[in-house]
N, C-alpha and C positions, 0 to 999 in steps of 0.2 A: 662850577655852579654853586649858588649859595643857597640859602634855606627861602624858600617859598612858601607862599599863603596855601590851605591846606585844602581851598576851594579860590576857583575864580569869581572875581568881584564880591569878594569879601571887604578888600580895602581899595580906599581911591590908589591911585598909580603910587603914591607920596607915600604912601602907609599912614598917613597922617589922620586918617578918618576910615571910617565905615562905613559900607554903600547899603545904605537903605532904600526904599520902595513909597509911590506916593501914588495912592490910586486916584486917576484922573478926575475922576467924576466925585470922589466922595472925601478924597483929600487925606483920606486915612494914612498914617503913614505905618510903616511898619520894617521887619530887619528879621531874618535875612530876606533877597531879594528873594522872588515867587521863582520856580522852573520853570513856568510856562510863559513864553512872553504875551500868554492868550489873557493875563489879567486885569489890562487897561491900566499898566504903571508907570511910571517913570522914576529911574534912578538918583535919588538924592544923597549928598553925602547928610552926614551923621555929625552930631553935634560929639563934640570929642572929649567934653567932659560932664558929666552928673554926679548923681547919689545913690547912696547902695539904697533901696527902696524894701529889697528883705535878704533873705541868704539863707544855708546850710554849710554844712562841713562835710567833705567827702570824706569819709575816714578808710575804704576800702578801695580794691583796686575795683572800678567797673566792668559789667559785663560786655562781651561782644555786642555791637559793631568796634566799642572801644580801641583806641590805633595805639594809646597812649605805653606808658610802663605798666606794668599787668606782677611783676615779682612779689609778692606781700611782703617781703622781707627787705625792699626798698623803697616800696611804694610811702609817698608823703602824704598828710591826709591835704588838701587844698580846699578853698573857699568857692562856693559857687552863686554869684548874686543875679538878679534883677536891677541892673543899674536903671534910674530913669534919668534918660536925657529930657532935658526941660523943654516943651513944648514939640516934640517929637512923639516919643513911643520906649516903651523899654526894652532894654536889652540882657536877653541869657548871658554869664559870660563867668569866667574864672576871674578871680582876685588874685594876686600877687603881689609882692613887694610888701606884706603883711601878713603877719603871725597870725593863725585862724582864731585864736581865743582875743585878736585885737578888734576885728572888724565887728563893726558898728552902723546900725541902721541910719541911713543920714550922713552918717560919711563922704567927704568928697572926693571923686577919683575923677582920674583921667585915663585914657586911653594909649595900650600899650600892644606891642607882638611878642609874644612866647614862643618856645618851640613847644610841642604838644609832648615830645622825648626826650630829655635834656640831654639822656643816655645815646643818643642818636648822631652819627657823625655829623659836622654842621652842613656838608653837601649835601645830605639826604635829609636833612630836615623838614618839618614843615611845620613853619607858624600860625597859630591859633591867635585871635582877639585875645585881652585881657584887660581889665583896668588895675589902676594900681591907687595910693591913694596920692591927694596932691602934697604936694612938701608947699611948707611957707612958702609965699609967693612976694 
């Protein structure tokens, strides 16, 4: 078995996108999908790249529900933004594949999967969203 998404319909089948929510009646969109299917949504994928829109720097390990590494003596500090997909909704999500003293408001990133514990065998895995930023195109 290999590393799985860390909740169901997080990402389309592909991992290529994000399954976000579009309430029928008022078009709102929004991510992640609702618990209830009582919302009046329908699932839409997710634009797979934007802009950091704001962020912080996680410098400590988090507290419980936290799944993640928890050791302070390994723990890395990581990025955590607000990306906004353009004409959608914004998204919570960790930064990767950049230095935390590199990331920048406006930023472009794209859409990536992490494992949540690096430290974690890759069977027992489970991958988190992430954006990273885009490389020359």
């Amino acid at each position: 078995m290999s590393a799985q998404p860390i909740a169901d319909n997080l990402f389309t089948e592909d991992m290529s996108a994000l399954v976000g929510a579009r309430n029928r009646e008022t078009g709102h969109i929004f991510f992640p999908l609702p618990l209830t299917p009582d919302d009046n949504i329908e699932p839409i994928r997710l634009a797979s790249r934007g802009t950091v829109w704001t962020y912080t720097v996680q410098r400590f390990p988090p507290k419980a529900p936290y799944a993640g590494p928890t050791d302070p003596e390994k723990f890395k500090p990581y990025a955590v933004a607000y990306v906004s997909l353009p004409g959608q909704t914004m998204v919570e999500t960790r930064l990767t594949g950049v230095d935390v003293d590199d990331v920048k408001i406006g930023m472009e990133v794209e859409l990536t999967a992490i494992p949540l514990d690096p430290d974690t065998p890759p069977e027992e895995q489970k991958l988190i969203h992430a954006f990273k930023p885009v490389q020359g195109e």
